[in-house]
VOGU-3710 file (C-alpha; in Angstrom, 3 decimals, decimal comma):
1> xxxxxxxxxx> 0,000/0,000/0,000  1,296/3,619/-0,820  0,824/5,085/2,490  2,765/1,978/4,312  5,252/0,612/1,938  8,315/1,944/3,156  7,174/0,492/6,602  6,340/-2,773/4,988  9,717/-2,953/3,445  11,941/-1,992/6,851
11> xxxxxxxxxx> 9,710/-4,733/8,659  10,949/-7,298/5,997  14,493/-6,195/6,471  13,554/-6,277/10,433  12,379/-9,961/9,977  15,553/-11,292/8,590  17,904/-9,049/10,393  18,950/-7,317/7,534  19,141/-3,448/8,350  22,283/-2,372/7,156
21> xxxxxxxxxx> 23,802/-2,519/3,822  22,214/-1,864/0,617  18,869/-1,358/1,370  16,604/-0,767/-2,417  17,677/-0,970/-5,870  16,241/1,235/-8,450  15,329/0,585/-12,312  13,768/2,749/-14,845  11,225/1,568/-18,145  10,706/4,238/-20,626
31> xxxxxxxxxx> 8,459/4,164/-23,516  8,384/6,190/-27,123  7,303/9,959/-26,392  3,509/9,703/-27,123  3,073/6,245/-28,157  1,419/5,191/-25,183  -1,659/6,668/-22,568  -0,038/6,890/-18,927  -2,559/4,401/-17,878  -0,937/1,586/-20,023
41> xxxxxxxxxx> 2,170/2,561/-19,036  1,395/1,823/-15,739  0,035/-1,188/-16,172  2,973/-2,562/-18,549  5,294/-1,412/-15,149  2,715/-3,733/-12,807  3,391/-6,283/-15,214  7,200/-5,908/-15,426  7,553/-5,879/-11,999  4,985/-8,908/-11,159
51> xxxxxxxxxx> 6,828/-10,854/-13,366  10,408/-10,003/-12,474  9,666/-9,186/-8,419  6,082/-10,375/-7,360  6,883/-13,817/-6,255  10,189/-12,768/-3,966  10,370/-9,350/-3,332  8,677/-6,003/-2,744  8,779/-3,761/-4,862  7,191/-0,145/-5,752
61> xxxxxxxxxx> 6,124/0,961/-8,876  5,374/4,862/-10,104  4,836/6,219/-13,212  6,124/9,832/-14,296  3,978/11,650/-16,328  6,167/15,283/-15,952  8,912/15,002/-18,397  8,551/14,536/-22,348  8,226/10,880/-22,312  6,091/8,734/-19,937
71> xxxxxxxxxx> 8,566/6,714/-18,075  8,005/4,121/-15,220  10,331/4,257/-11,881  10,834/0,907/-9,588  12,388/0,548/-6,145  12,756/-2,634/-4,899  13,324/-3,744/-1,365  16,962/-5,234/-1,403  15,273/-8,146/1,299  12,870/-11,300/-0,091
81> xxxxxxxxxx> 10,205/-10,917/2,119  10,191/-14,899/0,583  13,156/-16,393/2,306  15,610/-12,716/3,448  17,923/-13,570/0,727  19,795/-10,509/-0,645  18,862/-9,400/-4,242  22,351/-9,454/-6,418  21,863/-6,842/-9,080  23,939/-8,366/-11,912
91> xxxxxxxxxx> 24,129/-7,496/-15,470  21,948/-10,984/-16,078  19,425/-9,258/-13,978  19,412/-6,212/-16,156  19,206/-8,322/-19,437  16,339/-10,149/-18,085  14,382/-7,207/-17,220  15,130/-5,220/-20,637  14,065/-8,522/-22,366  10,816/-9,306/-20,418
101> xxxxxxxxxx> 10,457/-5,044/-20,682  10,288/-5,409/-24,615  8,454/-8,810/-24,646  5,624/-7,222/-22,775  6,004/-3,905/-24,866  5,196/-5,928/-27,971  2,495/-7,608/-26,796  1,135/-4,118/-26,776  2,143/-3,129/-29,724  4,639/-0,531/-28,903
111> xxxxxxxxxx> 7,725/-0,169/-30,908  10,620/-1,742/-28,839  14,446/-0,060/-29,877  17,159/-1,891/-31,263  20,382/-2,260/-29,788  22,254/0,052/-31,561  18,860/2,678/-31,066  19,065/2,109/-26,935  23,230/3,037/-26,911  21,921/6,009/-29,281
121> xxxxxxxxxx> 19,231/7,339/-27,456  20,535/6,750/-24,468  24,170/7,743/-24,244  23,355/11,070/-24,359  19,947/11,477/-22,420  19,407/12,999/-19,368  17,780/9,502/-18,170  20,712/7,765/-18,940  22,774/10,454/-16,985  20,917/10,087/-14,314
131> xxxxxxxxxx> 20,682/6,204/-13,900  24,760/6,619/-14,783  24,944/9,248/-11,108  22,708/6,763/-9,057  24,936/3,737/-10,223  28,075/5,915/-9,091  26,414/6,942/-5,833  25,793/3,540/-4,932  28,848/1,980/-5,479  30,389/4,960/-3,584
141> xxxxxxxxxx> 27,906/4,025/-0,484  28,371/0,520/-1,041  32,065/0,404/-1,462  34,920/-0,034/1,135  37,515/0,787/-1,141  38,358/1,803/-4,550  38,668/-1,873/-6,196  35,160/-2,205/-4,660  34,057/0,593/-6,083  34,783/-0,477/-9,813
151> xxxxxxxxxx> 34,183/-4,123/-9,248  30,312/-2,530/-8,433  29,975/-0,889/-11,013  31,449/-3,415/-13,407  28,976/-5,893/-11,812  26,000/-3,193/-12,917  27,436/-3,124/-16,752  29,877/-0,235/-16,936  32,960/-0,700/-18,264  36,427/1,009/-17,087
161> xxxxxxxxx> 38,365/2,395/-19,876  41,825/2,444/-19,214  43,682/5,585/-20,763  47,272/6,173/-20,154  48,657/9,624/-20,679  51,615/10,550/-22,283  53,953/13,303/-20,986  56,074/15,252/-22,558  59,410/16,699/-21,202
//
């Protein structure tokens, strides 16, 4: 329920003694800039999240209606309130959900992106920013040192480029 679900969720992590650490994970679904009514939207999200959450763990599910394209937000409660097993966010977990997000998308009939159109519209969004700054801000909270801090992110799907420079004397 809205009014109680952060409650809900620290009760969980209560339950299985599980207070500390990482304590939600957050993923975004975004859909073609008016392609779709907000109350489909929403309902694609319930789906996504039934289907990828429902059975294990909590999770909440809004739908943003105040920037150009209708976009849905999901936090989920790092806890099972199943069995208090951690959730690992993994790369195979973000595959999975972009796959199930575009099955479901075509059994609406809403165009789904290729893979060179998702690196293209999203390397240089402001969405893409963004979910780039909460992946850095977690690993920095989550990390104890700096090799823990890439090996995070790494483990989300980002990719260290190593540069050298060159000096001249």
């Amino acid at each position: 329920m809205p009014d109680t679900s952060y409650q809900e969720m620290i009760n969980v992590k209560k339950q299985y003694f599980k207070t500390d650490g990482i304590q939600c994970f957050h993923a975004v679904q975004s859909f073609v800039k008016g392609e779709i009514p907000p109350e489909q939207a929403h309902e694609i999200g319930m789906k996504l999240a039934e289907e990828l959450w429902g059975d294990k763990f909590q999770v909440i599910v809004t739908s943003h209606l105040n920037t150009d394209n209708l976009h849905n937000h999901f936090v989920l409660n790092a806890v099972s309130f199943l069995d208090g097993k951690r959730f690992c966010n993994t790369k195979k977990d973000y595959a999975i959900m972009r796959k199930t997000s575009d099955r479901l998308c075509e059994e609406y009939g809403l165009n789904v992106l290729s893979q060179e159109e998702k690196y293209n519209k999203y390397a240089t969004s402001s969405l893409y920013k963004e979910l780039m700054k909460d992946s850095i801000d977690y690993a920095i909270a989550s990390a104890k040192d700096y090799n823990e801090f890439i090996k995070i992110l790494q483990d989300l799907g980002y990719t260290r480029a190593n540069r050298t420079r060159k000096r001249t004397i």
